[in-house]
C-alpha positions in Angstrom: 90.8 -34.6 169.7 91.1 -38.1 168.4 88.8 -39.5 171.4 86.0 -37.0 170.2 86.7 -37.9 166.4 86.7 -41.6 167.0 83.6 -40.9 169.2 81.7 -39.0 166.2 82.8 -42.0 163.9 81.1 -44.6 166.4 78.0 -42.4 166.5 77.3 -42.1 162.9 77.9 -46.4 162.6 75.2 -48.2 161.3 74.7 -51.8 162.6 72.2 -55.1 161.3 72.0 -58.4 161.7 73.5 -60.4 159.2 73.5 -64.2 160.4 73.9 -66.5 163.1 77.1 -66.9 163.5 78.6 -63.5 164.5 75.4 -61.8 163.7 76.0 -58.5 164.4 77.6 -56.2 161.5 78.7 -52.6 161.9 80.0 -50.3 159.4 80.8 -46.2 159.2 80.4 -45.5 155.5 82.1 -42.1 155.8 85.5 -44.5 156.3 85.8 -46.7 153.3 86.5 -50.0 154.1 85.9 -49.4 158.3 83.3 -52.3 159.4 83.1 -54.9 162.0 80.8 -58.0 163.5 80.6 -59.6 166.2 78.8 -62.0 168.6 76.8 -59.1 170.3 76.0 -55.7 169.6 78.6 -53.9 172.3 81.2 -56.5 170.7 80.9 -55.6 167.7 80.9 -51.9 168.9 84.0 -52.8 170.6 85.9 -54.2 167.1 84.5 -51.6 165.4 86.2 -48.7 167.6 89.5 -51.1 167.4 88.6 -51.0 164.0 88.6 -47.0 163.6 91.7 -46.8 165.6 93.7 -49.4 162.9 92.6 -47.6 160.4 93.5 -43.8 161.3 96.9 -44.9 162.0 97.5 -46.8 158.3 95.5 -43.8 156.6 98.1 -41.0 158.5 101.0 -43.9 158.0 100.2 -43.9 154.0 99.0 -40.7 153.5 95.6 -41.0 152.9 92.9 -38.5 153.8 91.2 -38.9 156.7 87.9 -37.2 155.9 86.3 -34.7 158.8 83.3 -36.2 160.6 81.0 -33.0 161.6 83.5 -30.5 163.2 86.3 -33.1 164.1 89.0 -33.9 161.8 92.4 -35.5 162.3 95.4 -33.9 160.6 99.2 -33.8 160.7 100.6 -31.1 163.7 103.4 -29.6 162.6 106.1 -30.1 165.3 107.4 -26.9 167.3 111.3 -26.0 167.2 112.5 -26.3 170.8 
């Protein structure tokens, strides 16, 4: 489930060339503060998925919500008694 969500996040980026150094920018606006750039477009892809990752594990480490992207949303499992 968090392959498909970080999958759906990825699909709804938006990406532009900014300058010439690392020209390519990417951001998902549904995920405050997620963006990236990067030397090429599939790099900055690539930092932007690392990106994603970083910040679903601070967001569930400080208990911020992690809003749903379409029909995928990542939220605390309860754990099963053995």
């Amino acid at each position: 489930m968090l392959t498909e969500y970080i999958e759906e996040a990825l699909r709804r980026a938006r990406y532009e060339i900014i300058d010439d150094d690392e020209p390519y920018y990417g951001e998902i606006t549904e995920l405050k503060g997620v963006w990236a750039a990067g030397k090429t477009l599939e790099e900055c892809r690539e930092s932007l998925k690392d990106t994603v990752e970083g910040w679903i594990l601070v967001s569930i480490k400080k208990g911020i919500p992690i809003p749903k992207l379409g029909k995928y949303e990542v939220r605390e499992v309860e754990e099963m008694a053995a």
